[in-house]
N, C-alpha and C positions, 0 to 999 in steps of 0.2 A: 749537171751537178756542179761542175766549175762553173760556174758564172755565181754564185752563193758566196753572198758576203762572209765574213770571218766573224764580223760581230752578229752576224743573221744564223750563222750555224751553230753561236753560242749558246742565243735565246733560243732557239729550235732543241737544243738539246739539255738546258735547263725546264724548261714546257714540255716536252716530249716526254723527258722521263716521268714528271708531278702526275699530267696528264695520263699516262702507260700505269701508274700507279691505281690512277684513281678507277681507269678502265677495272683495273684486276681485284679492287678490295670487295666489290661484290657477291664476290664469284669464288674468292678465297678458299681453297683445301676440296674442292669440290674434283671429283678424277676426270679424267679425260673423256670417259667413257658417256661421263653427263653434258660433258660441254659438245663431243659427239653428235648428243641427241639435240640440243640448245646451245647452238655456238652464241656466244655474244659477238653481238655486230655495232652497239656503240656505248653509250654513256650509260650505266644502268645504278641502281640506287636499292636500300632496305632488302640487302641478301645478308651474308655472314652477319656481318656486325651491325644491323638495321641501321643505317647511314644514310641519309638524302647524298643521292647522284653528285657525285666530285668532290666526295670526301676523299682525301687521301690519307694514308697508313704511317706508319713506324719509319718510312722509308724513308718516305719523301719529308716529314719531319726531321730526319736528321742530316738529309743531305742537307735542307735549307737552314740547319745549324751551322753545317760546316761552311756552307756559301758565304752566313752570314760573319763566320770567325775569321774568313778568310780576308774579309773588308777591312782588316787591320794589321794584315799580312799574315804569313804561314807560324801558327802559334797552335801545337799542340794543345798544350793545357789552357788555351781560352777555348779550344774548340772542346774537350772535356767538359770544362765548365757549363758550356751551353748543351751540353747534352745532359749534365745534370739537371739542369733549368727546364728543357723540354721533361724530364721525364716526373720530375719533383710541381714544377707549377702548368707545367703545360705549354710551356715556351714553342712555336710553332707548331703548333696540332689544329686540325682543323675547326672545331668543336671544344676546345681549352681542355682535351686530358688526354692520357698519352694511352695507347690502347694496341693489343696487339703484339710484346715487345717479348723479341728472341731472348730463350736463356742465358745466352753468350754475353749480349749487350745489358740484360739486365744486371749480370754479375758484376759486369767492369763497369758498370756507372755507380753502382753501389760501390764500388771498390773506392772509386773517386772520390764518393764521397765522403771515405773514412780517411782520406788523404792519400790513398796511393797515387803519385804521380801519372799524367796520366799516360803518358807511352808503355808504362808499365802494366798497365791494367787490365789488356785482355788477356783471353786463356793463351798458352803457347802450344797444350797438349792437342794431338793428333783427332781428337774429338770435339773439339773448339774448331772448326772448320764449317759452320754453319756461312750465310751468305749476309751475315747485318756488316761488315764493313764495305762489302763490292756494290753493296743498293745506294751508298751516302756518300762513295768516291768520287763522282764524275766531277762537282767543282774543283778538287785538288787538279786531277787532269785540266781544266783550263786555268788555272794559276797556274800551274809547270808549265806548258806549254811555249815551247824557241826555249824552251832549257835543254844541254844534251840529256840524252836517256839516263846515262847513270844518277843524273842531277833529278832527274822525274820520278826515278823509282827510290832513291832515296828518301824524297817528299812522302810518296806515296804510300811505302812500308812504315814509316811514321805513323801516319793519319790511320793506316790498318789496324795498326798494333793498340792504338786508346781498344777499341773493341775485339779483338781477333790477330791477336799476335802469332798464331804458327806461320811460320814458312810458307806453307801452302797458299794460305788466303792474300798474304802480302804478295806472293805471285799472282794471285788470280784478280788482284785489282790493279798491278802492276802493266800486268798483258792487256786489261781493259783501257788503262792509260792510255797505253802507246798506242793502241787500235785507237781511241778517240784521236789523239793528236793526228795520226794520218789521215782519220776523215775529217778533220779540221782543213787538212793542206788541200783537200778535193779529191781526195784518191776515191773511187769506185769502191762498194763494199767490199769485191772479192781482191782489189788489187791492193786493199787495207790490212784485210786479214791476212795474205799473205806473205805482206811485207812485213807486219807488227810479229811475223811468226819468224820469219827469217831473223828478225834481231833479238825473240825471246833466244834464240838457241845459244846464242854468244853471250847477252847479258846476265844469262842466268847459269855459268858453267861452272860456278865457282858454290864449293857448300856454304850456308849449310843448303842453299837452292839445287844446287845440280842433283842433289838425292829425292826431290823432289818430280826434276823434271816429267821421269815417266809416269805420272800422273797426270800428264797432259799431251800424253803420245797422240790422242785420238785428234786435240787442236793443232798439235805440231807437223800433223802428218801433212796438213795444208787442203784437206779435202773433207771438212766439216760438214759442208754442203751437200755433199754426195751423200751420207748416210740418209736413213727411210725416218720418218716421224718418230715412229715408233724405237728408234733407237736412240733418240734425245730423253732424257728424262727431266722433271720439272717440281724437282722437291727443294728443300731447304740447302742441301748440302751446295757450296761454293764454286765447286765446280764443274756441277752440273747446271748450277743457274749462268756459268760465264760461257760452257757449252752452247747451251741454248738463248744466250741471248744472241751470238754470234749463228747461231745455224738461221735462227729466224732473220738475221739481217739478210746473208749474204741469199738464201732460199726466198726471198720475196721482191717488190718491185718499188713498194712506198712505203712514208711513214704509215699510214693507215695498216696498210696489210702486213709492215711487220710485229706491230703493237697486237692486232688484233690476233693474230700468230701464237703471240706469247702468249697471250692472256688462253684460247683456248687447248693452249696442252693442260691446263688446269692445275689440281693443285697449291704451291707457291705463286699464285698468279701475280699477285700484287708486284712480286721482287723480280720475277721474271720479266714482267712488263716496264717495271722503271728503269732494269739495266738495258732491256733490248731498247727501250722509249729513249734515251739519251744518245746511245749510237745512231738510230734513227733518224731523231731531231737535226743533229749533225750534219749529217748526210745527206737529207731531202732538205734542210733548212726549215726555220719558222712558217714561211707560208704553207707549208705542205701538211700542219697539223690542220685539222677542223676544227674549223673556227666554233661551231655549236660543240665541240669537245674544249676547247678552252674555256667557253662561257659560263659551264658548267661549275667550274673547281672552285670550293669552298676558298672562302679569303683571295680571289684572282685579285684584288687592288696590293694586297699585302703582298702578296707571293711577286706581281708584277714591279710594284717598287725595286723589291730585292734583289730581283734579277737585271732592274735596271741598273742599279748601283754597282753589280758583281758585272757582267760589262762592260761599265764603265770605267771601273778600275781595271779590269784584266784587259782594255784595249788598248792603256796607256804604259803599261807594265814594257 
Protein backbone atom coordinates (compact mmCIF):
# COMPACT_ATOMS: atom_id res chain seq x y z
CA UNK A 1 0.00 0.00 0.00
CA UNK A 2 3.02 2.52 0.45
CA UNK A 3 4.30 2.53 -2.77
CA UNK A 4 0.64 4.41 -4.07
CA UNK A 5 0.94 7.61 -5.22
CA UNK A 6 -0.68 10.61 -3.36
CA UNK A 7 -2.38 11.70 -6.53
CA UNK A 8 -3.44 7.82 -7.41
CA UNK A 9 -4.91 7.51 -3.90
CA UNK A 10 -6.95 10.72 -4.64
CA UNK A 11 -8.47 9.48 -7.86
CA UNK A 12 -8.98 5.83 -6.23
CA UNK A 13 -11.03 7.60 -3.62
CA UNK A 14 -13.02 10.13 -5.63
CA UNK A 15 -13.90 6.57 -8.17
CA UNK A 16 -14.20 4.36 -5.42
CA UNK A 17 -16.72 6.10 -3.62
CA UNK A 18 -19.08 7.29 -7.32
CA UNK A 19 -18.37 3.81 -8.17
CA UNK A 20 -19.49 2.07 -4.16
CA UNK A 21 -22.48 4.48 -4.87
CA UNK A 22 -23.53 3.10 -8.00
CA UNK A 23 -22.80 -0.62 -6.76
CA UNK A 24 -25.62 0.13 -3.94
CA UNK A 25 -28.44 2.15 -5.80
CA UNK A 26 -29.78 -0.97 -7.13
CA UNK A 27 -30.14 -2.79 -4.43
CA UNK A 28 -31.37 0.31 -2.14
CA UNK A 29 -33.54 -0.37 1.19
CA UNK A 30 -33.56 -3.92 0.50
CA UNK A 31 -32.51 -6.03 4.24
CA UNK A 32 -29.87 -7.90 4.64
CA UNK A 33 -31.70 -10.99 4.89
CA UNK A 34 -32.20 -10.58 0.95
CA UNK A 35 -28.86 -9.71 0.10
CA UNK A 36 -28.15 -12.97 2.31
CA UNK A 37 -30.02 -14.99 -0.25
CA UNK A 38 -28.55 -12.70 -3.60
CA UNK A 39 -25.48 -11.13 -2.49
CA UNK A 40 -24.50 -8.65 -5.26
CA UNK A 41 -21.04 -9.44 -6.57
CA UNK A 42 -20.79 -6.37 -9.24
CA UNK A 43 -22.31 -3.76 -11.38
CA UNK A 44 -26.12 -4.33 -11.42
CA UNK A 45 -28.81 -1.97 -12.98
CA UNK A 46 -33.10 -1.52 -13.18
CA UNK A 47 -33.70 -2.59 -9.08
CA UNK A 48 -35.12 0.42 -6.60
CA UNK A 49 -35.06 3.17 -8.97
CA UNK A 50 -35.25 1.21 -12.51
CA UNK A 51 -31.76 2.89 -13.60
CA UNK A 52 -29.42 1.38 -16.29
CA UNK A 53 -26.03 -0.08 -14.35
CA UNK A 54 -23.72 3.06 -13.07
CA UNK A 55 -26.27 5.30 -12.22
CA UNK A 56 -25.23 6.93 -9.24
CA UNK A 57 -27.58 8.64 -6.36
CA UNK A 58 -28.15 11.81 -4.26
CA UNK A 59 -24.61 10.97 -2.91
CA UNK A 60 -22.44 11.11 -5.27
CA UNK A 61 -24.24 14.19 -6.90
CA UNK A 62 -23.41 16.21 -4.18
CA UNK A 63 -20.14 15.19 -3.39
CA UNK A 64 -19.28 16.01 -7.08
CA UNK A 65 -20.93 19.51 -6.15
CA UNK A 66 -18.76 20.06 -3.54
CA UNK A 67 -15.62 18.70 -5.56
CA UNK A 68 -16.61 20.90 -7.98
CA UNK A 69 -17.09 24.24 -5.48
CA UNK A 70 -14.02 23.42 -4.22
CA UNK A 71 -12.13 24.36 -7.74
CA UNK A 72 -12.45 27.79 -6.50
CA UNK A 73 -11.32 27.28 -3.21
CA UNK A 74 -13.08 26.46 0.21
CA UNK A 75 -16.66 28.66 -0.30
CA UNK A 76 -19.51 27.64 1.70
CA UNK A 77 -22.17 29.37 0.02
CA UNK A 78 -20.86 28.48 -3.71
CA UNK A 79 -21.05 25.00 -2.51
CA UNK A 80 -24.89 25.74 -1.37
CA UNK A 81 -25.40 27.30 -4.40
CA UNK A 82 -24.55 24.13 -6.33
CA UNK A 83 -26.56 22.14 -4.49
CA UNK A 84 -29.49 24.19 -5.11
CA UNK A 85 -28.53 23.84 -8.81
CA UNK A 86 -28.16 19.99 -8.61
CA UNK A 87 -31.36 19.68 -6.79
CA UNK A 88 -33.58 22.76 -8.84
CA UNK A 89 -32.12 21.82 -12.71
CA UNK A 90 -30.27 18.66 -12.18
CA UNK A 91 -26.76 19.99 -11.87
CA UNK A 92 -24.68 16.68 -11.63
CA UNK A 93 -27.18 13.75 -11.54
CA UNK A 94 -26.68 11.11 -13.80
CA UNK A 95 -29.94 11.28 -15.92
CA UNK A 96 -30.62 15.46 -15.35
CA UNK A 97 -32.88 15.08 -12.16
CA UNK A 98 -32.20 14.67 -8.79
CA UNK A 99 -33.96 11.68 -7.34
CA UNK A 100 -33.83 10.01 -4.06
CA UNK A 101 -33.08 13.14 -1.71
CA UNK A 102 -32.93 12.84 2.25
CA UNK A 103 -35.34 14.96 4.37
CA UNK A 104 -32.55 16.75 6.04
CA UNK A 105 -30.94 17.81 2.74
CA UNK A 106 -34.07 18.63 1.16
CA UNK A 107 -35.00 21.05 3.89
CA UNK A 108 -31.68 22.98 4.00
CA UNK A 109 -31.50 23.51 0.20
CA UNK A 110 -34.99 24.80 0.36
CA UNK A 111 -33.90 26.87 3.15
CA UNK A 112 -31.12 28.13 0.72
CA UNK A 113 -33.10 28.93 -1.36
CA UNK A 114 -35.30 31.30 0.43
CA UNK A 115 -31.91 32.95 1.46
CA UNK A 116 -30.87 31.45 4.41
CA UNK A 117 -27.12 31.54 4.47
CA UNK A 118 -25.81 28.67 3.78
CA UNK A 119 -23.81 27.42 6.97
CA UNK A 120 -26.86 28.20 8.55
CA UNK A 121 -29.17 25.87 6.93
CA UNK A 122 -29.08 22.43 8.29
CA UNK A 123 -31.00 21.09 11.10
CA UNK A 124 -28.91 21.45 14.45
CA UNK A 125 -31.71 19.19 16.43
CA UNK A 126 -30.74 15.72 17.62
CA UNK A 127 -33.00 14.17 14.98
CA UNK A 128 -31.30 15.95 11.99
CA UNK A 129 -28.49 13.23 12.23
CA UNK A 130 -29.32 11.36 9.16
CA UNK A 131 -26.07 10.57 6.95
CA UNK A 132 -26.59 13.19 3.63
CA UNK A 133 -23.41 15.36 4.92
CA UNK A 134 -20.77 12.31 5.69
CA UNK A 135 -21.82 10.62 1.80
CA UNK A 136 -20.49 14.40 0.01
CA UNK A 137 -17.49 15.17 2.55
CA UNK A 138 -14.61 13.12 1.33
CA UNK A 139 -13.53 16.16 -1.37
CA UNK A 140 -13.38 18.70 1.82
CA UNK A 141 -11.03 15.91 3.18
CA UNK A 142 -8.65 16.18 0.25
CA UNK A 143 -8.63 19.96 0.19
CA UNK A 144 -7.59 20.05 4.03
CA UNK A 145 -5.44 17.70 3.72
CA UNK A 146 -1.23 18.91 5.29
CA UNK A 147 -3.64 21.18 7.18
CA UNK A 148 -3.15 20.67 11.17
CA UNK A 149 -6.41 18.77 12.41
CA UNK A 150 -7.98 21.54 14.10
CA UNK A 151 -7.67 23.53 10.63
CA UNK A 152 -9.47 20.14 8.81
CA UNK A 153 -12.22 19.98 11.18
CA UNK A 154 -12.97 23.43 11.17
CA UNK A 155 -13.27 23.01 7.17
CA UNK A 156 -15.11 20.16 7.59
CA UNK A 157 -17.91 21.17 10.37
CA UNK A 158 -18.62 24.04 7.93
CA UNK A 159 -19.25 22.00 4.84
CA UNK A 160 -21.41 19.66 7.50
CA UNK A 161 -23.57 22.29 8.86
CA UNK A 162 -24.97 23.74 4.88
CA UNK A 163 -27.02 20.11 5.32
CA UNK A 164 -26.71 18.68 8.91
CA UNK A 165 -25.44 21.06 11.46
CA UNK A 166 -25.80 19.06 14.90
CA UNK A 167 -22.75 18.20 16.63
CA UNK A 168 -23.02 14.74 16.05
CA UNK A 169 -22.83 14.61 12.32
CA UNK A 170 -20.10 17.34 12.11
CA UNK A 171 -18.06 14.69 14.21
CA UNK A 172 -18.99 11.97 12.18
CA UNK A 173 -17.49 13.51 9.06
CA UNK A 174 -14.95 14.99 11.02
CA UNK A 175 -13.37 11.46 12.22
CA UNK A 176 -14.12 10.30 8.48
CA UNK A 177 -11.57 13.21 7.50
CA UNK A 178 -8.90 12.48 9.62
CA UNK A 179 -9.24 8.62 8.93
CA UNK A 180 -9.03 9.58 5.01
CA UNK A 181 -5.95 11.89 5.51
CA UNK A 182 -4.06 9.02 7.26
CA UNK A 183 -4.82 6.77 4.45
CA UNK A 184 -3.77 9.26 2.26
CA UNK A 185 -0.09 9.16 4.18
CA UNK A 186 -0.21 5.06 3.58
CA UNK A 187 -1.18 4.03 6.93
CA UNK A 188 -2.67 0.45 6.77
CA UNK A 189 -6.44 0.34 7.36
CA UNK A 190 -6.25 -0.76 10.93
CA UNK A 191 -3.11 1.52 11.80
CA UNK A 192 -5.58 4.50 10.28
CA UNK A 193 -8.31 3.78 12.33
CA UNK A 194 -6.45 3.71 15.17
CA UNK A 195 -4.58 6.57 14.92
CA UNK A 196 -7.62 8.89 13.53
CA UNK A 197 -9.20 7.39 17.03
CA UNK A 198 -6.37 8.25 19.28
CA UNK A 199 -6.63 12.12 17.94
CA UNK A 200 -10.62 12.15 17.92
CA UNK A 201 -10.32 11.70 21.84
CA UNK A 202 -8.21 15.13 22.21
CA UNK A 203 -9.64 17.06 19.37
CA UNK A 204 -13.08 16.58 20.39
CA UNK A 205 -12.78 17.26 24.52
CA UNK A 206 -14.07 20.47 24.46
CA UNK A 207 -18.33 21.10 24.17
CA UNK A 208 -20.36 21.53 22.74
CA UNK A 209 -18.45 17.82 21.10
CA UNK A 210 -17.24 16.17 24.34
CA UNK A 211 -21.02 15.59 25.25
CA UNK A 212 -21.31 14.00 22.34
CA UNK A 213 -18.22 11.78 22.46
CA UNK A 214 -19.96 8.61 24.07
CA UNK A 215 -21.75 8.18 21.07
CA UNK A 216 -18.96 6.78 19.51
CA UNK A 217 -17.64 4.71 22.34
CA UNK A 218 -18.04 1.57 20.18
CA UNK A 219 -15.41 3.47 17.26
CA UNK A 220 -13.27 4.99 20.11
CA UNK A 221 -12.72 1.74 21.78
CA UNK A 222 -10.28 0.94 18.71
CA UNK A 223 -11.68 -2.66 18.09
CA UNK A 224 -14.53 -1.92 15.52
CA UNK A 225 -13.35 -4.78 13.80
CA UNK A 226 -13.78 -7.32 16.17
CA UNK A 227 -17.44 -7.01 16.61
CA UNK A 228 -19.72 -9.97 14.52
CA UNK A 229 -21.72 -8.46 11.15
CA UNK A 230 -24.47 -8.66 12.69
CA UNK A 231 -23.75 -6.06 15.18
CA UNK A 232 -23.00 -3.20 12.49
CA UNK A 233 -26.12 -1.95 11.34
CA UNK A 234 -26.72 -0.18 7.81
CA UNK A 235 -29.51 2.43 7.90
CA UNK A 236 -29.77 6.10 7.36
CA UNK A 237 -28.62 7.33 10.69
CA UNK A 238 -24.84 8.90 10.72
CA UNK A 239 -23.39 7.03 12.74
CA UNK A 240 -24.14 3.94 11.92
CA UNK A 241 -23.25 4.53 8.35
CA UNK A 242 -19.45 5.89 9.65
CA UNK A 243 -19.41 2.63 11.87
CA UNK A 244 -19.86 0.49 9.07
CA UNK A 245 -18.07 2.06 6.55
CA UNK A 246 -14.93 1.71 8.92
CA UNK A 247 -15.82 -1.93 10.00
CA UNK A 248 -15.99 -3.05 6.26
CA UNK A 249 -12.60 -1.37 5.64
CA UNK A 250 -10.62 -2.43 8.29
CA UNK A 251 -12.60 -6.51 8.12
CA UNK A 252 -11.67 -6.85 4.49
CA UNK A 253 -8.45 -7.21 2.15
CA UNK A 254 -9.48 -4.87 -1.14
CA UNK A 255 -11.13 -2.37 -2.81
CA UNK A 256 -13.59 -4.92 -4.27
CA UNK A 257 -14.27 -6.80 -1.02
CA UNK A 258 -14.74 -3.76 0.88
CA UNK A 259 -17.38 -2.03 -1.33
CA UNK A 260 -19.06 -5.26 -2.04
CA UNK A 261 -19.15 -5.49 2.08
CA UNK A 262 -20.99 -2.48 2.29
CA UNK A 263 -23.36 -2.84 -0.31
CA UNK A 264 -24.67 -6.35 1.03
CA UNK A 265 -25.38 -5.47 4.81
CA UNK A 266 -28.36 -3.88 2.63
CA UNK A 267 -30.64 -1.40 3.27
CA UNK A 268 -28.90 2.34 3.00
CA UNK A 269 -26.62 0.66 0.53
CA UNK A 270 -26.01 3.31 -1.69
CA UNK A 271 -24.44 5.75 1.22
CA UNK A 272 -22.87 2.86 2.96
CA UNK A 273 -21.00 2.16 -0.19
CA UNK A 274 -19.93 5.61 -1.22
CA UNK A 275 -18.57 6.33 2.36
CA UNK A 276 -16.73 2.92 2.72
CA UNK A 277 -15.89 3.30 -1.40
CA UNK A 278 -13.82 6.53 -0.71
CA UNK A 279 -11.74 5.06 2.31
CA UNK A 280 -11.21 2.30 0.00
CA UNK A 281 -10.15 3.88 -3.09
CA UNK A 282 -7.52 5.67 -0.86
CA UNK A 283 -6.18 2.93 0.48
CA UNK A 284 -5.88 0.24 -2.27
CA UNK A 285 -5.44 3.34 -4.85
CA UNK A 286 -7.17 3.72 -8.42
CA UNK A 287 -5.83 0.58 -9.97
CA UNK A 288 -7.34 -1.54 -7.58
CA UNK A 289 -11.09 -0.48 -8.62
CA UNK A 290 -12.44 -2.65 -11.60
CA UNK A 291 -11.94 -1.37 -14.52
CA UNK A 292 -15.46 -3.05 -15.94
CA UNK A 293 -16.94 -1.21 -12.67
CA UNK A 294 -15.59 2.10 -13.87
CA UNK A 295 -16.76 1.57 -17.39
CA UNK A 296 -20.04 1.30 -16.30
CA UNK A 297 -20.86 4.84 -14.55
CA UNK A 298 -23.21 7.13 -16.19
CA UNK A 299 -21.39 10.57 -17.37
CA UNK A 300 -17.53 8.73 -16.71
CA UNK A 301 -16.05 11.50 -19.30
CA UNK A 302 -17.86 14.14 -17.09
CA UNK A 303 -17.34 12.84 -13.72
CA UNK A 304 -13.45 12.01 -15.08
CA UNK A 305 -12.80 15.56 -16.19
CA UNK A 306 -13.82 16.68 -12.72
CA UNK A 307 -11.85 14.64 -10.90
CA UNK A 308 -9.11 15.52 -13.05
CA UNK A 309 -9.28 19.15 -12.36
CA UNK A 310 -9.90 18.46 -8.38
CA UNK A 311 -6.32 16.63 -8.45
CA UNK A 312 -5.00 18.85 -10.01
CA UNK A 313 -5.65 21.61 -7.96
CA UNK A 314 -5.34 19.79 -4.59
CA UNK A 315 -1.73 18.43 -5.81
CA UNK A 316 -0.56 21.91 -6.09
CA UNK A 317 -2.32 23.35 -3.04
Amino acid sequence: MGNISREDRMFGGLWGAVVGDALGVPVEFKGRDVRKKDPVTGMLGYGTFDLPPGSWSDDSSLMLCTAESLLDGFDTGRMGDLFVRWFTTGLWTPHGQAFDVGHGTRQAISAIERGTPAEQAGGTQEGNNGNGSLMRILPVALYCEGMAEEDILGHVHRASSITHGHPRSMMACGIYCLMTGALLQGLPPSDAYLNTMESVKNLYRRRPFSTELPHFDRLLAGNIGALPEDAIESDGYVLHTLEAAVWCLVTTGSYRESVLTAVNLGLDTDTTAIVTGGLAGICYGMKAIPGEWQDQIARKEDVGILFKKVVEKMSVE
